[in-house]
C-alpha positions as CSV (number, residue, x, y, z in Angstrom):
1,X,115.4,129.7,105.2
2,X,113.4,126.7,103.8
3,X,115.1,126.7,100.3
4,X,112.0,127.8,98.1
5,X,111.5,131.0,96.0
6,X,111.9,133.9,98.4
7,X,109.3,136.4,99.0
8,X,106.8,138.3,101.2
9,X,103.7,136.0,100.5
10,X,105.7,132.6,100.9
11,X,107.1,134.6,104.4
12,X,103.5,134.8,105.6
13,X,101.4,132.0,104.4
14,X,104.1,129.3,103.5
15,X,106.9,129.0,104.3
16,X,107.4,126.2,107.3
17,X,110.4,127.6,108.6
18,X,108.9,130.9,109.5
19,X,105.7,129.2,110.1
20,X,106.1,129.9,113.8
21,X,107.3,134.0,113.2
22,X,103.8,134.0,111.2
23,X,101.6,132.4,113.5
24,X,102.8,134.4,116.8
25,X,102.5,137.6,114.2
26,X,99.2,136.4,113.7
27,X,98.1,135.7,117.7
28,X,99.7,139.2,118.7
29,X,97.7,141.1,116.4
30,X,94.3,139.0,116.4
31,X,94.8,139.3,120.3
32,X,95.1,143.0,120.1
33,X,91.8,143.0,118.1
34,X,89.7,140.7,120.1
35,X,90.7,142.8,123.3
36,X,89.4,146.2,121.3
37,X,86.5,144.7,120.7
38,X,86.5,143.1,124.1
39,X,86.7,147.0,125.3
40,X,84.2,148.3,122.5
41,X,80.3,148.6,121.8
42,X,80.1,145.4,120.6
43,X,82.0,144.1,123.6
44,X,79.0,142.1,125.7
45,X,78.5,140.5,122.0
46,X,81.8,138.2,122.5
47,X,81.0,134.4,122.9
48,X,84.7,133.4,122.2
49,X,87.8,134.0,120.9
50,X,90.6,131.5,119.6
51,X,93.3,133.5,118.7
52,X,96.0,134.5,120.8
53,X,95.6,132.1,123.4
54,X,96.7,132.9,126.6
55,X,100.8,133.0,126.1
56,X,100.6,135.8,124.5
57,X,98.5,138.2,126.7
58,X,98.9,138.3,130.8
59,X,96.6,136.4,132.9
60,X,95.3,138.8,134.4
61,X,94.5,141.3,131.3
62,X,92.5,138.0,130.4
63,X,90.6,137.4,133.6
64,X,89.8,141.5,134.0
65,X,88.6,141.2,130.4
66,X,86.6,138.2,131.2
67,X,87.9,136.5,128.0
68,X,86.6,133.3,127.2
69,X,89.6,131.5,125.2
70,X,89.4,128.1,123.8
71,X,89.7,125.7,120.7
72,X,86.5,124.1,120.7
73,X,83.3,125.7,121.9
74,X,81.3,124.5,124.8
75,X,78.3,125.0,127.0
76,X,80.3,127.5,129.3
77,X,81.4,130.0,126.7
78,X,77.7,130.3,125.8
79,X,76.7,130.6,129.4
80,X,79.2,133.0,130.2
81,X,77.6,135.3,127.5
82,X,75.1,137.4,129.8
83,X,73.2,138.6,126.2
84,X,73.1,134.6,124.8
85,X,71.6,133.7,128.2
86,X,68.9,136.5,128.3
87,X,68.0,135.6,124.8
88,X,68.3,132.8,123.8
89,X,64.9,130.7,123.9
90,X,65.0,127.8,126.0
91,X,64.0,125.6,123.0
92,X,67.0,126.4,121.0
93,X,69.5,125.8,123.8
94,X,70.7,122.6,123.2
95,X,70.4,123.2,119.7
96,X,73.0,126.0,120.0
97,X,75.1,123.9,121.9
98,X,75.5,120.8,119.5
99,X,75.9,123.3,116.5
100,X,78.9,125.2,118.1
101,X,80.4,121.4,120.0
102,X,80.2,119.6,116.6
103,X,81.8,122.9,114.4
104,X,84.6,121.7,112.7
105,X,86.2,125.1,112.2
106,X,86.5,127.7,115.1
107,X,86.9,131.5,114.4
108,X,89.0,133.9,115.9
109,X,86.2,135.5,117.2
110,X,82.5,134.7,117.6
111,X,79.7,137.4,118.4
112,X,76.2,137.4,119.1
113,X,73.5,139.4,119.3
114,X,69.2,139.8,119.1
115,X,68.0,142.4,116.9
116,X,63.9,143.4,117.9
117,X,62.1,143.4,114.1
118,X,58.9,144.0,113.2
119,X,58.4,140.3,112.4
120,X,60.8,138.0,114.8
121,X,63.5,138.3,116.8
122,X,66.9,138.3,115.0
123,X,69.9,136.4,117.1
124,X,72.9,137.4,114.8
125,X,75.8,135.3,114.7
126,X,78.8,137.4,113.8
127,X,81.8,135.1,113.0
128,X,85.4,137.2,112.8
129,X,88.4,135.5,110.8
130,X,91.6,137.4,110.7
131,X,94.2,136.6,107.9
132,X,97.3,137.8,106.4
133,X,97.9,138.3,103.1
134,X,99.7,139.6,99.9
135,X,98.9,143.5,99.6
136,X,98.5,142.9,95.9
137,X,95.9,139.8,95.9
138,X,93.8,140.2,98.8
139,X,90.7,138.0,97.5
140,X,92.4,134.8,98.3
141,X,92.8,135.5,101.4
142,X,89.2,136.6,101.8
143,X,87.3,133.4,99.7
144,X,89.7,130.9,102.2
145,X,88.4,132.7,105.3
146,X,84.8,132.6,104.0
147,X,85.4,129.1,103.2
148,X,86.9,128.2,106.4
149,X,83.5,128.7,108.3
150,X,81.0,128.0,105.8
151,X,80.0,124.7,107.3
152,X,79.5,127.3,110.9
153,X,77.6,129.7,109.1
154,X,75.3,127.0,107.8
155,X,74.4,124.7,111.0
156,X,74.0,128.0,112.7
157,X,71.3,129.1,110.6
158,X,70.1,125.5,109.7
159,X,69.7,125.1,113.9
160,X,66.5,123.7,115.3
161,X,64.4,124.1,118.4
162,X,63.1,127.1,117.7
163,X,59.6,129.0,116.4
164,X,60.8,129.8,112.8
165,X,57.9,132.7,112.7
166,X,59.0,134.2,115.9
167,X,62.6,134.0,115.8
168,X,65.1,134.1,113.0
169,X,68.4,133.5,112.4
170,X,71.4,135.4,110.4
171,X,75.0,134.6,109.7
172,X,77.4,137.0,109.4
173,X,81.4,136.8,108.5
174,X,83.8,139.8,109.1
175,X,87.1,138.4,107.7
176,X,90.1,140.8,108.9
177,X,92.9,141.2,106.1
178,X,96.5,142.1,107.3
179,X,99.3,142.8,105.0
């Protein structure tokens, strides 16, 4: 199509011709994912999801599923999450909000949750990346999605506002591989 070397990886990650094909193959399928775990245990964890944005599942799917879709993050997503707004601490509000409107790099999905421990309260920031790659050289694929978010992961846990011996915060990336 494009004139380069013909293959499945240049198909899915580069080729600008099929660009489109890919990223439609990749909304339809991250769509499907966020609405399972939408619909799962973990489903009150979801703060928001980027992928598949609303073309590509009905309006009202979206609206029953109460599914917060945008590119950049703001104050309502993190409202609109009843377990962020029980647990947050007031102190750390507007800490949270900063850190998520100043991210330069916005998951598919992003999940919280508090953990009870012995010692603090855990709020556990799950951040979900879904990627397609070569079935032969998957690691690529996985060190660009951990990437991708790095500079997330660490203003989340670097966030202030908070009583460091009474709460604590953890990162954690689930990157999705699809072949």
């Amino acid at each position: 199509i494009c004139g380069e070397e013909d293959g499945g990886h240049h198909a899915i990650s580069a080729c600008k011709g099929l660009s489109k094909t890919a990223t439609i193959r990749h909304n339809n399928a991250g769509s499907k994912i966020v609405l399972a775990i939408r619909k799962g245990r973990r489903g009150g964890e979801l703060v928001t999801s980027d992928v598949g944005l609303n073309s590509r599942v009905a309006a009202d799917e979206l609206q029953a599923q109460a599914l917060v879709t945008k590119r950049k993050f703001t104050p309502a997503d993190i409202l609109a999450n009843p377990t962020m707004a029980q647990n947050i601490p007031p102190n750390m509000w507007e800490s949270l909000i900063q850190t998520l409107r100043d991210s330069h790099s916005i998951p598919d999905a992003l999940l919280y949750r508090r953990v009870d421990r012995r010692d603090c309260y855990s709020h556990i920031f799950t951040i979900v990346e879904i990627k397609y790659c070569r079935d032969t050289k998957p690691e690529d694929q996985w060190a660009r999605a951990t990437e991708q978010h790095q500079a997330l992961a660490d203003s989340l846990r670097g966030m202030k506002g908070h009583d460091e011996t009474i709460h604590c915060i953890e990162v954690e990336q689930v990157n999705i591989l699809l072949g």
